[in-house]
C-alpha positions in Angstrom: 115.0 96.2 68.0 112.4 98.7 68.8 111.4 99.1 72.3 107.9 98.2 73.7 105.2 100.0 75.1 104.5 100.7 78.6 101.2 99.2 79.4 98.0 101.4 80.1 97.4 99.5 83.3 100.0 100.4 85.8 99.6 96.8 88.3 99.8 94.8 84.5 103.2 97.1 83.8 104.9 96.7 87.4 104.7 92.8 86.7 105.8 92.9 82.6 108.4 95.1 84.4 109.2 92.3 87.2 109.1 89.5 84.6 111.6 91.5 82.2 114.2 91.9 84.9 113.9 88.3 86.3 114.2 87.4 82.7 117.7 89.7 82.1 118.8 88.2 85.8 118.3 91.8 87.6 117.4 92.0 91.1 114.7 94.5 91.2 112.2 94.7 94.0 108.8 96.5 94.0 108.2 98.6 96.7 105.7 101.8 97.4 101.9 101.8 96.7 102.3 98.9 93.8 104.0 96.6 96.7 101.5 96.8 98.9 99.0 96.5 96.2 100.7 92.8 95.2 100.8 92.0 99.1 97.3 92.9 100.0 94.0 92.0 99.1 93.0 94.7 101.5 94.3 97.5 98.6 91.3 96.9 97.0 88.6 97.2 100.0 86.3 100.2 99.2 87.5 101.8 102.4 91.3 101.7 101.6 91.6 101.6 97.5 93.8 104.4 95.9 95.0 105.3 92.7 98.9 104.3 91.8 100.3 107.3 89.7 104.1 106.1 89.5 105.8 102.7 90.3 108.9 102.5 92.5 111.2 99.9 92.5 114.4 99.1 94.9 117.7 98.2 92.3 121.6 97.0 93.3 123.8 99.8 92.6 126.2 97.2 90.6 123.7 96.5 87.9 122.6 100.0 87.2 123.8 99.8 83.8 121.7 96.7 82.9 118.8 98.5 84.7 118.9 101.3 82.3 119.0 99.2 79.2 116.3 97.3 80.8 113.4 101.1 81.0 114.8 101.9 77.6 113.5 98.8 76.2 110.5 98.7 78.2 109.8 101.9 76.4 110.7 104.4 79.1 112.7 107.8 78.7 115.1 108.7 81.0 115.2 111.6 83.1 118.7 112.6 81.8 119.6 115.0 83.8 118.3 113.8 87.3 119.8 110.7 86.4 123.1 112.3 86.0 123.3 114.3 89.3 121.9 111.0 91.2 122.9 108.2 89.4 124.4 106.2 91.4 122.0 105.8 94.3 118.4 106.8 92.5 117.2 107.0 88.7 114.1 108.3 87.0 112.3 106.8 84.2 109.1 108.4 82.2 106.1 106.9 80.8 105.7 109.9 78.5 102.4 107.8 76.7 100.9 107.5 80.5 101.9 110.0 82.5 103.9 108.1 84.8 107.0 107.5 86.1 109.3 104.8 87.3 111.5 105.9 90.4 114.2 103.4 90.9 116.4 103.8 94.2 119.8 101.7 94.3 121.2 100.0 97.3 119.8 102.6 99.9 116.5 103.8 100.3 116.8 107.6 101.2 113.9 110.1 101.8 112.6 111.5 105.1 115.0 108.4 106.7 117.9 106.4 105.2 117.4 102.2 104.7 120.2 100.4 103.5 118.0 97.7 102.1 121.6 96.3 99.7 121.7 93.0 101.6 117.7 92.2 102.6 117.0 92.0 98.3 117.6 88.4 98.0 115.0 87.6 100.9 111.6 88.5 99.1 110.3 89.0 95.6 108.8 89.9 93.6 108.5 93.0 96.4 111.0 94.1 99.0 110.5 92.6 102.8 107.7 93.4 104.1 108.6 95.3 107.2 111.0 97.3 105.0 107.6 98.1 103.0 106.5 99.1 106.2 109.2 101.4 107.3 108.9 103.0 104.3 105.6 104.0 104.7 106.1 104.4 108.4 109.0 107.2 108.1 107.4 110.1 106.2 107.4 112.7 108.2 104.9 114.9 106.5 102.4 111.8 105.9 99.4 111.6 103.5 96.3 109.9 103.0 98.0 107.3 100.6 100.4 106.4 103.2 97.8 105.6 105.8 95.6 103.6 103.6 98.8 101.4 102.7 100.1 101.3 106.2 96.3 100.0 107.5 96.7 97.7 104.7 99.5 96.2 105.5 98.7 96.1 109.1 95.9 94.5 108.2 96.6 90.9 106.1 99.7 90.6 108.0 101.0 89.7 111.4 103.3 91.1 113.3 106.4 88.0 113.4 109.9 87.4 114.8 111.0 87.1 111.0 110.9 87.9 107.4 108.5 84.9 106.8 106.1 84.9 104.2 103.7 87.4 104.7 104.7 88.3 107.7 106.0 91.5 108.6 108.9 91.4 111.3 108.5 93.4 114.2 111.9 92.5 115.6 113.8 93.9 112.9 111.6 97.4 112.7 112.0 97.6 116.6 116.1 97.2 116.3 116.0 99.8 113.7 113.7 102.2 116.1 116.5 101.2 119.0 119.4 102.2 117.0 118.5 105.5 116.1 116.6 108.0 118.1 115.3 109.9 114.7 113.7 106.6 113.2 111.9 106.1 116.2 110.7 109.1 116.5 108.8 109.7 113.2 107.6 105.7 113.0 106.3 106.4 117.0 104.4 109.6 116.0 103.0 107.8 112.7 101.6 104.8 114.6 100.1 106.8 117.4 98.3 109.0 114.5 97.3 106.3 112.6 95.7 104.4 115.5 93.9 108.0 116.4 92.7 108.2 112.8 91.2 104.7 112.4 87.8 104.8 113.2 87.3 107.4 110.2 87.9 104.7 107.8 84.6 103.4 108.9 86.3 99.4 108.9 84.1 96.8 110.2 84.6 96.4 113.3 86.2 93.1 113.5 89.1 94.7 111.0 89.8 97.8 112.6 90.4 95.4 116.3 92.7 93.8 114.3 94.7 96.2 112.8 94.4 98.2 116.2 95.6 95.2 117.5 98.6 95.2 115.7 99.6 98.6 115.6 99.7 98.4 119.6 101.5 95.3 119.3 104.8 97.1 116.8 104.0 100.3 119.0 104.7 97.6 122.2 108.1 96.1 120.7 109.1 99.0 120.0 109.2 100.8 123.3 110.5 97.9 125.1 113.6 97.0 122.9 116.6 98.1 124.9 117.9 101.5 123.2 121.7 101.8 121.7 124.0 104.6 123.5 124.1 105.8 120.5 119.9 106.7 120.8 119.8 107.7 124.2 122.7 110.2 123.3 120.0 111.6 120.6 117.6 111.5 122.7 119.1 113.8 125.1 119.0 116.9 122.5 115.2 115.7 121.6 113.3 118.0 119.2 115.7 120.8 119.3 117.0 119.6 116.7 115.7 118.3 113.3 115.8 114.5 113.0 114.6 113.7 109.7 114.9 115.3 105.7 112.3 116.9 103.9 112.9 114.8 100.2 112.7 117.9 97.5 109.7 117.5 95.4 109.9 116.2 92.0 106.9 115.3 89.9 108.4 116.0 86.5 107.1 113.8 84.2 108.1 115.3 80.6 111.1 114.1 79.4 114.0 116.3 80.6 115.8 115.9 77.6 113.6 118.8 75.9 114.3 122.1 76.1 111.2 124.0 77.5 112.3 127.4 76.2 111.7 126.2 72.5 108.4 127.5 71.5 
C-alpha cells in the first residue's frame, strides 16, 4: 500500500497524525508549540500567535517499532542516521514535501533538563499534561520569543491546580520537581521572573496580563515555599560555579539524510 501525504496544514496533520496512532493503539502525545496550540485559544490572539515549523510528539520506548511504521505510512522519511545513533530515546521524521519535521522523544524528555514523562502518558491526550507542557517550555535555558508566547499562553487559559485536572496545569507537581533538584529550579525561577519582567511588551489588555501576572507569581510562590530535598540544598551549595543544565546540539536538517550530499 502506498503511503499518504503529509498535509499542507501542519495543526490538520498533528491530528491525522493523533487519529492514525489512536487508530494502530500507539500512545503518542503532542507536545511543543502544536500542544499548546490544541490547549489554548489564546495561541491564536494577535498578541501571542506564531508560526509552527515542526511537530513534536512524546512516544513509549516499547512501541518504537510500531511508531516507525506508523511516519512511514504517514508519508514521512526518516532521518536514518540520527535515528540510528538515538534510537532508542528520540527519532526524527521529514516532511520532505513541506519542510517540516516530526521530532519524536521516547519515554524521557531530554534537552536543556531531563523529564521522565514514561508513566504521566496515560493521564492526558491527545497532548501530554499540561504542567509537563509547561516544564517544557519553562526549562530552556537559552529561551526565545516562541517559548514566551506559549508559556503566556498557557498561563493564561489555565489555572494553576493541586492536580492534573482537565485543563488545569498542576503546580504541586512542577514545585516538587523544582524541590528535588536545584538545576530545575533554577532555570524555571529565572524564566518566570523574565517572563513576568517582559509582559507588558506584549501590549495584553489589561485584565489578561493581571491574570497571567497573577499566575506566574502564584507557580513562582509554590515554588519557593515547597520544602527542598537534601539532595537540592547540597546543589545549591556549589550554586553557579558550576553548570546546571545542557545546551541541546542544534539540528534543523530537514533533507532526508539518506542522500548523499557530495553527489553533484
Amino acid at each position: 500500500m502506498a503511503a499518504s501525504a503529509p498535509l499542507t496544514d501542519i495543526v490538520q496533520e498533528a491530528q491525522r497524525i493523533v487519529d492514525s496512532a489512536q487508530k494502530d493503539q500507539i500512545t503518542l502525545r503532542l507536545f511543543g508549540g502544536m500542544a499548546v496550540r490544541v490547549h489554548c485559544p489564546s495561541a491564536t490572539h494577535r498578541q501571542l500567535a506564531r508560526k509552527y515549523a515542526d511537530i513534536d510528539f512524546m512516544g513509549l520506548r516499547k512501541q518504537s517499532r510500531n511508531m516507525k511504521k506508523l511516519f512511514t505510512g504517514l508519508g514521512y522519511t526518516p532521518r536514518d542516521i540520527f535515528n540510528r545513533l538515538h534510537g532508542d530515546t528520540r527519532m526524527i521524521f521529514n516532511d520532505i514535501t513541506n519542510g517540516r519535521r516530526v521530532d519524536l522523544f521516547l519515554d524521557v524528555f531530554e534537552m536543556c533538563h531531563k523529564l521522565d514523562l514514561k508513566d504521566r502518558l496515560a493521564i492526558n491526550t491527545p497532548t501530554i499534561p499540561l504542567a509537563d507542557l509547561l516544564f517544557t517550555k519553562l526549562q530552556v535555558v537559552e529561551i526565545t520569543e516562541r517559548e514566551y508566547r506559549d508559556i503566556i499562553c498557557l498561563v493564561h487559559d489555565h489555572e494553576i491546580g493541586e492536580s492534573d485536572g482537565p485543563e488545569t496545569i498542576n503546580g504541586q507537581y512542577l514545585s516538587k520537581l523544582c524541590a528535588g533538584e536545584w538545576g530545575i529550579y533554577k532555570t524555571l525561577t529565572i524564566n518566570i521572573s523574565n517572563i513576568l519582567s517582559a509582559l507588558p511588551g506584549y501590549k495584553l489588555e489589561p485584565s489578561d496580563e493581571e491574570l497571567v501576572t497573577k499566575r506566574l507569581q502564584e507557580l513562582q510562590a509554590r515554588i519557593e515555599d515547597t520544602p527542598k530535598s537534601s539532595r537540592w540544598k547540597m546543589r545549591a551549595r556549589i550554586g553557579e560555579k558550576v553548570q546546571w543544565y545542557e545546551l541541546p546540539e542544534k539540528d534543523k536538517e530537514i533533507i532526508d539524510s539518506r542522500v548523499d550530499t557530495q553527489q553533484k
